[in-house]
TISE-665342 format. One line per field, with one value per residue: chain; residue in one letter; residue number from 1; x negated, y negated, z of N, C-alpha, C in turn. Coordinates in nm, 4 decimals, always signed. Each point is the difference from the previous one (the first is absolute). Last residue first. Layout:
REM TISE-665342
chaine	c(A; ...)
residu	c(a; ...)
num	c(NUM; ...)
npx	c(X; ...)
npy	c(Y; ...)
npz	c(Z; ...)
capx	c(X; ...)
capy	c(Y; ...)
capz	c(Z; ...)
cpx	c(X; ...)
cpy	c(Y; ...)
cpz	c(Z; ...)
This chain:
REM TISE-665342
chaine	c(A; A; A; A; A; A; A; A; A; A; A; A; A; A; A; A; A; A; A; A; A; A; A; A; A; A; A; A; A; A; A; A; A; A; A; A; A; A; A; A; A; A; A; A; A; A; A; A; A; A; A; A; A; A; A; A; A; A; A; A; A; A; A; A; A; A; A; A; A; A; A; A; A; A; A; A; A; A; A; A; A; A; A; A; A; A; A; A; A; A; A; A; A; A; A; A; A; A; A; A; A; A; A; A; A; A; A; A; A; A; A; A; A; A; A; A; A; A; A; A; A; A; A; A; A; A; A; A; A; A; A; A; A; A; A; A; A; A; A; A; A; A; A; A; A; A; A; A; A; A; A; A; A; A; A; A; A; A; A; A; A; A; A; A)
residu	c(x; x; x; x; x; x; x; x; x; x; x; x; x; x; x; x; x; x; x; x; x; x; x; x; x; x; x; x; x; x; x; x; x; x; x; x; x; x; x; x; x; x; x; x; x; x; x; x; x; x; x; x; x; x; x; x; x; x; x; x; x; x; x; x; x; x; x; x; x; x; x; x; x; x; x; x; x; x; x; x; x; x; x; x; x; x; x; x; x; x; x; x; x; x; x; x; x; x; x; x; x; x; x; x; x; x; x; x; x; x; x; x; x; x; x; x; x; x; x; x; x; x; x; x; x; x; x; x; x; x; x; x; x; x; x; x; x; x; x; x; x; x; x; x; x; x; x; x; x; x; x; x; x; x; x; x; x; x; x; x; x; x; x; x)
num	c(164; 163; 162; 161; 160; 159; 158; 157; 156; 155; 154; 153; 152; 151; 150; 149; 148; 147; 146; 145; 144; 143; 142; 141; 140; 139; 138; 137; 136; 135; 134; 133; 132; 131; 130; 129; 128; 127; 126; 125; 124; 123; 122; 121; 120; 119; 118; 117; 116; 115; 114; 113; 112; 111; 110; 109; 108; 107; 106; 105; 104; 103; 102; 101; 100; 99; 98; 97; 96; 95; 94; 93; 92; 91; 90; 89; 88; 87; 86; 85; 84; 83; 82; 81; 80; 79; 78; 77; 76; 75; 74; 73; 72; 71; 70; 69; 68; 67; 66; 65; 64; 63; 62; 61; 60; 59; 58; 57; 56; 55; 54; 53; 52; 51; 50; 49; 48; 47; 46; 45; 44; 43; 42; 41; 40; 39; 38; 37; 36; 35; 34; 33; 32; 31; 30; 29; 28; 27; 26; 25; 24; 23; 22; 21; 20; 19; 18; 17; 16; 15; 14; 13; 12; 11; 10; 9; 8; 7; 6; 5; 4; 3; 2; 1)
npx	c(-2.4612; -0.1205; +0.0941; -0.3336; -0.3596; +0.1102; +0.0031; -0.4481; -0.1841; +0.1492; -0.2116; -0.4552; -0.0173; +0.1062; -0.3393; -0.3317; +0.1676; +0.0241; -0.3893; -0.1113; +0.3861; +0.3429; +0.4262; +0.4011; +0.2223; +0.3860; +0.2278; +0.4588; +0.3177; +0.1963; +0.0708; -0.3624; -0.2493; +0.1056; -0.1150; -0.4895; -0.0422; +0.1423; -0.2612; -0.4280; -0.3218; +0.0451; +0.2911; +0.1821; +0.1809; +0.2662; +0.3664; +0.1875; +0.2863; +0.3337; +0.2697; +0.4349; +0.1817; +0.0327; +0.1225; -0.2035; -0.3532; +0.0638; -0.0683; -0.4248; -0.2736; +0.0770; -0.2576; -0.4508; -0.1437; -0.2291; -0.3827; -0.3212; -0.4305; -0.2154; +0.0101; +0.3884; +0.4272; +0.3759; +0.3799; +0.0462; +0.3398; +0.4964; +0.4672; +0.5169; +0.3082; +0.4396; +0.2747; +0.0482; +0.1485; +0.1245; -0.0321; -0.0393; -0.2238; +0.1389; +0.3643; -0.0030; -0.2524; -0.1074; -0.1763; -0.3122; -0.4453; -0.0134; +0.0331; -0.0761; -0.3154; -0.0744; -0.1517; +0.0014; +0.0254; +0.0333; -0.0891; +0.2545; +0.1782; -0.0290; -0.1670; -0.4428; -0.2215; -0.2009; -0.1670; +0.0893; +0.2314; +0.4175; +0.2543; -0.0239; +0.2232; +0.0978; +0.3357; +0.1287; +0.2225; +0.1304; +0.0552; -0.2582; -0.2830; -0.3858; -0.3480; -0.2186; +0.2118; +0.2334; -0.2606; -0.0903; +0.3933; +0.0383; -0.3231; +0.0625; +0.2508; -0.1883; -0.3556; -0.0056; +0.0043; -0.3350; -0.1183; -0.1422; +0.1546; +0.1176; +0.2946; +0.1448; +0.1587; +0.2336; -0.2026; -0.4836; -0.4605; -0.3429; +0.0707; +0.1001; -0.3676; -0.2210; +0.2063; -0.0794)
npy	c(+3.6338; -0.4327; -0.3805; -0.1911; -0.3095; -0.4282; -0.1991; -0.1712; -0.3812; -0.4432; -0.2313; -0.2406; -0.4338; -0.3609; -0.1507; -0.2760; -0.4446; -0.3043; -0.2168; -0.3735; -0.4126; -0.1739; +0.1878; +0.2587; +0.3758; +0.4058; +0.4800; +0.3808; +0.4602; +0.3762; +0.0014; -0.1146; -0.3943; -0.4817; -0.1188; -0.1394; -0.4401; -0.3404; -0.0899; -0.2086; -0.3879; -0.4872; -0.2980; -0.3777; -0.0130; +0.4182; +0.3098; +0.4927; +0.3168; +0.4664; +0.4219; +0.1179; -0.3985; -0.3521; -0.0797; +0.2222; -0.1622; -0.0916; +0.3122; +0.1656; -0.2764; +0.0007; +0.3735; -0.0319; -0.4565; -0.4147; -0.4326; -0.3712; +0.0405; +0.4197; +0.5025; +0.4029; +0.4105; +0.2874; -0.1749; -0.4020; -0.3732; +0.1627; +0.0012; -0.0455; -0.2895; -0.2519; -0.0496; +0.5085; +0.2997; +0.3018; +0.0914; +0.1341; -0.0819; -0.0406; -0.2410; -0.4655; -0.4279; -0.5506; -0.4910; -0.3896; +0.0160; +0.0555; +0.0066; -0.0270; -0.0500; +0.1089; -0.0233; +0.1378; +0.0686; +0.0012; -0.3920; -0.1464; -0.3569; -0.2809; -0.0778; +0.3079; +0.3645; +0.5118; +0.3338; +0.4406; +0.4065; +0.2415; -0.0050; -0.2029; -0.1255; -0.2706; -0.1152; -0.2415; -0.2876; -0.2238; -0.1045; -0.3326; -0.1129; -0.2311; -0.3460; -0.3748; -0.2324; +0.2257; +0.1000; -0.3046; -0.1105; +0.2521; -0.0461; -0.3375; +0.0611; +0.2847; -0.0329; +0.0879; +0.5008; +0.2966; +0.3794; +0.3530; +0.2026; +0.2367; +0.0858; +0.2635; +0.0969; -0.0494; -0.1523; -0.0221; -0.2272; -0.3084; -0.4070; -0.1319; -0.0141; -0.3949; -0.3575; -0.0039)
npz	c(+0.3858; -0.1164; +0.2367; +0.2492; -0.1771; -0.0761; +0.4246; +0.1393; -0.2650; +0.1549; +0.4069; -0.0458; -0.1520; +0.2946; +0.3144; -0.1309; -0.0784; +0.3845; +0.1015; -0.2688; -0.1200; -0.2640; -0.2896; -0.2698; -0.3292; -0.2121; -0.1574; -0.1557; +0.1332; +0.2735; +0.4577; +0.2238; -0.1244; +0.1680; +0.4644; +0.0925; -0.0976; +0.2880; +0.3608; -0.0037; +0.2274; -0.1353; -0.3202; -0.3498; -0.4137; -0.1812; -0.2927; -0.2338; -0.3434; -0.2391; -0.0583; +0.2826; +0.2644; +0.4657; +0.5040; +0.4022; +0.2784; +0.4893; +0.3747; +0.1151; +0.2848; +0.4623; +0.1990; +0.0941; +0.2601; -0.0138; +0.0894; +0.1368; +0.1225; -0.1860; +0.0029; +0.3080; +0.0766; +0.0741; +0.3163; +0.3042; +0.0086; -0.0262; -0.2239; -0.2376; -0.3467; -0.2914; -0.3643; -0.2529; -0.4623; -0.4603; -0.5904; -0.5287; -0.4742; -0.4234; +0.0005; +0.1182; -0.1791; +0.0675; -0.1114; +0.0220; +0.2322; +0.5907; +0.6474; +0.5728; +0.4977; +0.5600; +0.5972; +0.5506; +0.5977; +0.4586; +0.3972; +0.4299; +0.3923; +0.4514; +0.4976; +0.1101; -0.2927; -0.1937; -0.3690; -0.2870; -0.2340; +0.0722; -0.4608; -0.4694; -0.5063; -0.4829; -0.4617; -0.4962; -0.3955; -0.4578; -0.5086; -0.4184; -0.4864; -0.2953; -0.1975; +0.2616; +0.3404; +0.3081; +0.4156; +0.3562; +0.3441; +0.3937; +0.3417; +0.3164; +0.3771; +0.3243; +0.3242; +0.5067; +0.1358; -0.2246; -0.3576; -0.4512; -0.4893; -0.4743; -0.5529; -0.4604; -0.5893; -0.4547; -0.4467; +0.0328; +0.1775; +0.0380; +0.1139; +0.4731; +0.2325; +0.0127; +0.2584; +0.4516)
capx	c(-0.0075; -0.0571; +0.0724; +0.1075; -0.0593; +0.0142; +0.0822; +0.0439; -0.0430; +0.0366; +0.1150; +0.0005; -0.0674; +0.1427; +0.1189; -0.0472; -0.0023; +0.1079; +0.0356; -0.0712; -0.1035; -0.1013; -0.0812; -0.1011; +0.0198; -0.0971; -0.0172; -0.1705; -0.0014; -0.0374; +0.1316; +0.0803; -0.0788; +0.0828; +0.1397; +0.0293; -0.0907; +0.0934; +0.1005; +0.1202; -0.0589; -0.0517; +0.0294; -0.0860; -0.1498; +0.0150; -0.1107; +0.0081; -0.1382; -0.0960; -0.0937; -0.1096; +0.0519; -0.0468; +0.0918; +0.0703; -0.0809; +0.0116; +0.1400; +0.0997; -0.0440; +0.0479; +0.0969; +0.0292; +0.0294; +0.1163; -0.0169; +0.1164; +0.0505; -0.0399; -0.1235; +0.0019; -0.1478; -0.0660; -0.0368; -0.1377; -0.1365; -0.1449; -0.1283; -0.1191; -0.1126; -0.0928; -0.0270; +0.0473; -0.1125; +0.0494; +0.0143; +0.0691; -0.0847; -0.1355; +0.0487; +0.0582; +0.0587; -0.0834; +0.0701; +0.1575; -0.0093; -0.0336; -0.0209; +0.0411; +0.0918; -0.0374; +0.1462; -0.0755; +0.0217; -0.0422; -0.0287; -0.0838; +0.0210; -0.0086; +0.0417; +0.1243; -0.0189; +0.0961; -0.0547; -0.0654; -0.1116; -0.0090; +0.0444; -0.1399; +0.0416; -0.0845; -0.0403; +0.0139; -0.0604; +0.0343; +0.0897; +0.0109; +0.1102; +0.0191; +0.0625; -0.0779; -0.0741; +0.0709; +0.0111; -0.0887; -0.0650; +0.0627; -0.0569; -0.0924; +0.0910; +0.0822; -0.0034; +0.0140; +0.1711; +0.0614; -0.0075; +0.0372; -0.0769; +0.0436; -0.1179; +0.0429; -0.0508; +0.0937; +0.0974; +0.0526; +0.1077; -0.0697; -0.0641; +0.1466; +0.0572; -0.0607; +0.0616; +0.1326)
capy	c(+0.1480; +0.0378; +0.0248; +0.0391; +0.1386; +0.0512; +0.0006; +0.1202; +0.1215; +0.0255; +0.0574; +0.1207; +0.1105; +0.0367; +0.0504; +0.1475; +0.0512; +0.0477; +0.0637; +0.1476; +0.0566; -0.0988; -0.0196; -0.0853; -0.0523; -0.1244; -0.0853; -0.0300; -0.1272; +0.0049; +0.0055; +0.1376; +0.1673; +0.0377; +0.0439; +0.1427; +0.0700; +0.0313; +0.0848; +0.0921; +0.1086; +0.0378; +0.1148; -0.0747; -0.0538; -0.0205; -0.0456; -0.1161; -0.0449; -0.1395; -0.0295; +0.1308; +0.1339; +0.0120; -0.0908; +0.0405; +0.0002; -0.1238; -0.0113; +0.0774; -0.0378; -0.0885; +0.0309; +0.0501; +0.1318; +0.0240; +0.1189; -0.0122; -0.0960; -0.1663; +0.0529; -0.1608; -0.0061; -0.0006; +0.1401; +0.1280; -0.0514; -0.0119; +0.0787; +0.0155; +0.0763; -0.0054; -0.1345; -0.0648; -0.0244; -0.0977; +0.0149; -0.0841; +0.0302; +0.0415; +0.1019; +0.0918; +0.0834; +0.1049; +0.0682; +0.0445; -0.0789; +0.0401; -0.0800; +0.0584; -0.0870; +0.0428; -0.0053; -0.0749; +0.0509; +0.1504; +0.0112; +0.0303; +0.1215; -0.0425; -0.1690; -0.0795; -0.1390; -0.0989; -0.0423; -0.1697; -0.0366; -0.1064; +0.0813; +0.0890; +0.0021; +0.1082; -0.0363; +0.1095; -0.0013; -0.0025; +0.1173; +0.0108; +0.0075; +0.0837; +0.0189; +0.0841; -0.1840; -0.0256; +0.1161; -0.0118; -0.0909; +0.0155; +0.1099; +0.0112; -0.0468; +0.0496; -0.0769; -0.1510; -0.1311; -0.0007; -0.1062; -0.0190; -0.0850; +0.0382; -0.0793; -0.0109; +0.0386; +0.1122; -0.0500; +0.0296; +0.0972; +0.1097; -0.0262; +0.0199; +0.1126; +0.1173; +0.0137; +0.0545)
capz	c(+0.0113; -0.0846; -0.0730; +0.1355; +0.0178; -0.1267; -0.0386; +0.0363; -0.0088; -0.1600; -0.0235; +0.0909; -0.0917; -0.0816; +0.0567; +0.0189; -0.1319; -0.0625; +0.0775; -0.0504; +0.0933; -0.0160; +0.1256; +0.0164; +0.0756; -0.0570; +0.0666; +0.0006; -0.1183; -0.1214; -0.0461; +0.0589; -0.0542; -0.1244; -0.0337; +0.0618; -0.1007; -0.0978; +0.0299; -0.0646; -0.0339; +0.1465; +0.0414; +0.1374; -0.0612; +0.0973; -0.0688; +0.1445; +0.0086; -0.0240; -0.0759; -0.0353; -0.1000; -0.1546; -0.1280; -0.0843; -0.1581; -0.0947; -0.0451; -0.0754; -0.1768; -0.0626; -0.0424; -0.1267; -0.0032; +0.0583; -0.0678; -0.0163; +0.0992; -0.0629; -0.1076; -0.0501; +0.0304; -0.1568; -0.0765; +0.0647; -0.0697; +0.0857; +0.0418; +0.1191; -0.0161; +0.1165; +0.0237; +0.1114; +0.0907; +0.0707; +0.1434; +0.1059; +0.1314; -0.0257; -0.0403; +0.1205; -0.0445; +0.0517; +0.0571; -0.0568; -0.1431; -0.1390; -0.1259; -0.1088; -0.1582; -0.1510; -0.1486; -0.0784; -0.1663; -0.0278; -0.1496; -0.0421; -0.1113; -0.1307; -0.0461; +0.0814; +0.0470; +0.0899; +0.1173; -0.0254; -0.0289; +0.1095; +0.0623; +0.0345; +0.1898; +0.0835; +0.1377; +0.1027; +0.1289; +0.1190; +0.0452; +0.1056; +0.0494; +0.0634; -0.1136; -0.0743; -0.0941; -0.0709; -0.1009; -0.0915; -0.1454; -0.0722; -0.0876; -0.0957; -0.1052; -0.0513; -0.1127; -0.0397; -0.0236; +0.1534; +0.0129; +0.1464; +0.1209; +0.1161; +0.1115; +0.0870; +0.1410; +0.1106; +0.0300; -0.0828; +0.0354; -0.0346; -0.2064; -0.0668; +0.0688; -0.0883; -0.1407; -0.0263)
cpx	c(+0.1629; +0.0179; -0.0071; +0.1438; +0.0885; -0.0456; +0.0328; +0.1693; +0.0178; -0.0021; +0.1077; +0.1513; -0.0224; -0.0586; +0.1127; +0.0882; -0.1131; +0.0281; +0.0941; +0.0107; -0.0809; -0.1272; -0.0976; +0.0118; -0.1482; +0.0080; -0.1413; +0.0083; -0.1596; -0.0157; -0.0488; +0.1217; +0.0745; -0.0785; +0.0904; +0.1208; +0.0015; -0.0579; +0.0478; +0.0693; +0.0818; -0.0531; -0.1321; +0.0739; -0.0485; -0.1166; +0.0242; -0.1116; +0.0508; -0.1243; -0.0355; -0.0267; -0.1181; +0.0259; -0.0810; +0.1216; +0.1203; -0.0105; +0.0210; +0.1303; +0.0512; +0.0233; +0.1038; +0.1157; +0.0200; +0.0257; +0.1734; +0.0672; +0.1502; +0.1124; -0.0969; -0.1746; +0.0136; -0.1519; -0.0165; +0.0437; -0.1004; -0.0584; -0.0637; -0.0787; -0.0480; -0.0949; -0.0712; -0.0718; +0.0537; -0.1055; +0.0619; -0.0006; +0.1243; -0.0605; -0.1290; +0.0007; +0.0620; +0.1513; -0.0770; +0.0862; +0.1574; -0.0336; +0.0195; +0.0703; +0.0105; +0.0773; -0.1380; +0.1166; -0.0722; +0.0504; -0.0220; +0.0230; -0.1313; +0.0885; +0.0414; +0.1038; +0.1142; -0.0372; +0.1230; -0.0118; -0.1019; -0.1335; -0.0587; +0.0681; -0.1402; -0.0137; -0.0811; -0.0670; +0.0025; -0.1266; +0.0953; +0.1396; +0.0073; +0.1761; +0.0557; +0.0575; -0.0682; -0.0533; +0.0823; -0.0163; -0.1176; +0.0634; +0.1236; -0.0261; -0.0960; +0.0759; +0.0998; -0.0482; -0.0657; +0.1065; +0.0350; -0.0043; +0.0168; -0.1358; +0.0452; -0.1278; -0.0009; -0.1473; +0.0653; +0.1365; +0.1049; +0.1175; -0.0159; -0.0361; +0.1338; +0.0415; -0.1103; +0.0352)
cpy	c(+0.0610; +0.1764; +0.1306; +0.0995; +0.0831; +0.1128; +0.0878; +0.0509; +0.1236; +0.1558; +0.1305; +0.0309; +0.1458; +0.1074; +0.0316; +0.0893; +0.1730; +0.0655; +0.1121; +0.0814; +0.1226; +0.1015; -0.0855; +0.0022; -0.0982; -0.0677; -0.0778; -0.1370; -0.0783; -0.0654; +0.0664; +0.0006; +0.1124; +0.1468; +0.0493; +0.0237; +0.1404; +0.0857; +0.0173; +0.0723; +0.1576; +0.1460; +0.0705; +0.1576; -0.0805; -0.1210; -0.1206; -0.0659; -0.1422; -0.0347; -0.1591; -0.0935; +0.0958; +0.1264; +0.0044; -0.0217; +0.0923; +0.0163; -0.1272; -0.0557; +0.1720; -0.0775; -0.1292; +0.0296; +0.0781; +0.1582; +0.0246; +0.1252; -0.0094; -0.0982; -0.2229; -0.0128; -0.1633; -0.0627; +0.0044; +0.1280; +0.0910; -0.0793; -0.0746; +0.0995; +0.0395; +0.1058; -0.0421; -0.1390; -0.1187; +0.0312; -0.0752; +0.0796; -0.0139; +0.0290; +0.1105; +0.1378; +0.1442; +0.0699; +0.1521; +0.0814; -0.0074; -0.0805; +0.1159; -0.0529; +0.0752; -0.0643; -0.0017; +0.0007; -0.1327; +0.0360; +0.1531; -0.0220; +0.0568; +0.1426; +0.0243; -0.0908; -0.0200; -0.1173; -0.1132; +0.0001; -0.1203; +0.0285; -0.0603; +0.0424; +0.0886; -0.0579; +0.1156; -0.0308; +0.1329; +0.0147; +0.0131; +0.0970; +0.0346; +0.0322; +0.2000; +0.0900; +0.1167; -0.0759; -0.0213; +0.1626; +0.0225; -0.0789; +0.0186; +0.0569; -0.0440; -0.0870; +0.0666; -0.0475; -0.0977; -0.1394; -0.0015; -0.1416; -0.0009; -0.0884; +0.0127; -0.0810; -0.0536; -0.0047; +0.1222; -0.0514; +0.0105; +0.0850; +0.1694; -0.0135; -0.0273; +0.1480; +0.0436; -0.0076)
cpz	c(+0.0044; +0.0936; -0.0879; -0.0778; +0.0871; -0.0290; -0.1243; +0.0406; +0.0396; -0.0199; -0.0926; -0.0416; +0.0706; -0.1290; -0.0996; +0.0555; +0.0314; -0.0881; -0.0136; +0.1007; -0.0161; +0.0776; -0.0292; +0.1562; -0.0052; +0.1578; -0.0257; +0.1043; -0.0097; -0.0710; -0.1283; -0.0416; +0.0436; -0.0600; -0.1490; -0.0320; +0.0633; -0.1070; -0.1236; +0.0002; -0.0512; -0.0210; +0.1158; +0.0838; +0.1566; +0.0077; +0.1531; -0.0243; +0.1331; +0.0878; -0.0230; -0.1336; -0.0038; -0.1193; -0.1169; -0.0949; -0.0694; -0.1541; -0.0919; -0.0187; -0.0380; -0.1312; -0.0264; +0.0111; -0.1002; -0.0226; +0.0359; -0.0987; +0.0056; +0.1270; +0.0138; -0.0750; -0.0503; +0.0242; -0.1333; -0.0817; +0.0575; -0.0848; +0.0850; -0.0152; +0.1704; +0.0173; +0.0698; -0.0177; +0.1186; +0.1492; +0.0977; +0.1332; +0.0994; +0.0932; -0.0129; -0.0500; +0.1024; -0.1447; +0.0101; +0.0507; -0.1107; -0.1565; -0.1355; -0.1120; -0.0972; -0.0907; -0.1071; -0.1523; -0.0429; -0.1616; -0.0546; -0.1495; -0.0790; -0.0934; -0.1702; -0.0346; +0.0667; -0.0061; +0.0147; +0.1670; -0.0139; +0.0381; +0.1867; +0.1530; +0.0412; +0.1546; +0.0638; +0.0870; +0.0501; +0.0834; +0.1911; +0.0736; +0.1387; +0.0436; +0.0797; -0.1499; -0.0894; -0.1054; -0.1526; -0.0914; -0.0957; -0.1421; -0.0553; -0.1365; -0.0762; -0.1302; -0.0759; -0.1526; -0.0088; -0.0305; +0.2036; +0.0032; +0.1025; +0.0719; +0.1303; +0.1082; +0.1193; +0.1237; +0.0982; -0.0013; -0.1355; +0.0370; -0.0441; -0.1057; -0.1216; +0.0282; -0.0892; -0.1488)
């Protein structure tokens, strides 16, 4: 987190899936990160989760939203929903814990036309499809060579997707 906030530009914007139980976690350790802690969105996976008996479904997941300073509203001012429903099944699932493309659209779109999503445990690149189709650039790591073939396909034929 705090090489992510060395390399981000001032006004930019950090976005983490986190599951609740490390929620107050990740949120400190966003702040310790020299991070401003914005909030929380909520991806309603709609009644896209498997039932447990006896139990409330786990049918959302949350996003730490954070910035490097202050945001410049005036420059990008959008306004964007808190709660997000999507299918975890649309858009195709590419990585285990993979999330939907139209979900990483609506996300990559707090970022200002012409900046740069920079995704450093990005799988196989939803978010990297998402930030290419908005137009904006995109940087991403991978451990797994699995993955990293997958997300380079991706990449590609995204950017070949574009290009016409």
């Amino acid at each position: 987190l705090a090489e992510c906030h060395r390399v981000t530009r001032p006004g930019g914007h950090l976005l983490a899936f986190i599951d609740w139980r490390m929620l107050p976690t990740m949120t400190d350790a966003v702040q310790v990160a020299g991070w401003v802690w914005q909030g929380i969105v909520v991806w309603d996976k709609t009644n896209g989760c498997r039932p447990q008996r006896g139990r409330f479904r786990s049918q959302s997941e949350y996003v730490v939203w954070a910035s490097r300073g202050a945001i410049d509203t005036a420059a990008h001012p959008v306004v964007l929903p808190g709660v997000i429903p999507v299918h975890p099944s649309r858009g195709g699932k590419h990585h285990q814990v993979g999330k939907p493309e139209p979900l990483m659209d609506q996300l990559v779109s707090i970022v200002p036309p012409g900046g740069t999503v920079l995704d450093p445990f990005m799988g196989s690149a939803t978010t990297g499809v998402a930030a290419l189709r908005a137009g904006l650039q995109f940087v991403g790591a991978e451990l797994s060579a699995g993955y990293f073939a997958t997300a380079e396909q991706r990449l590609a034929a995204t950017c070949k997707g574009i290009q016409r």
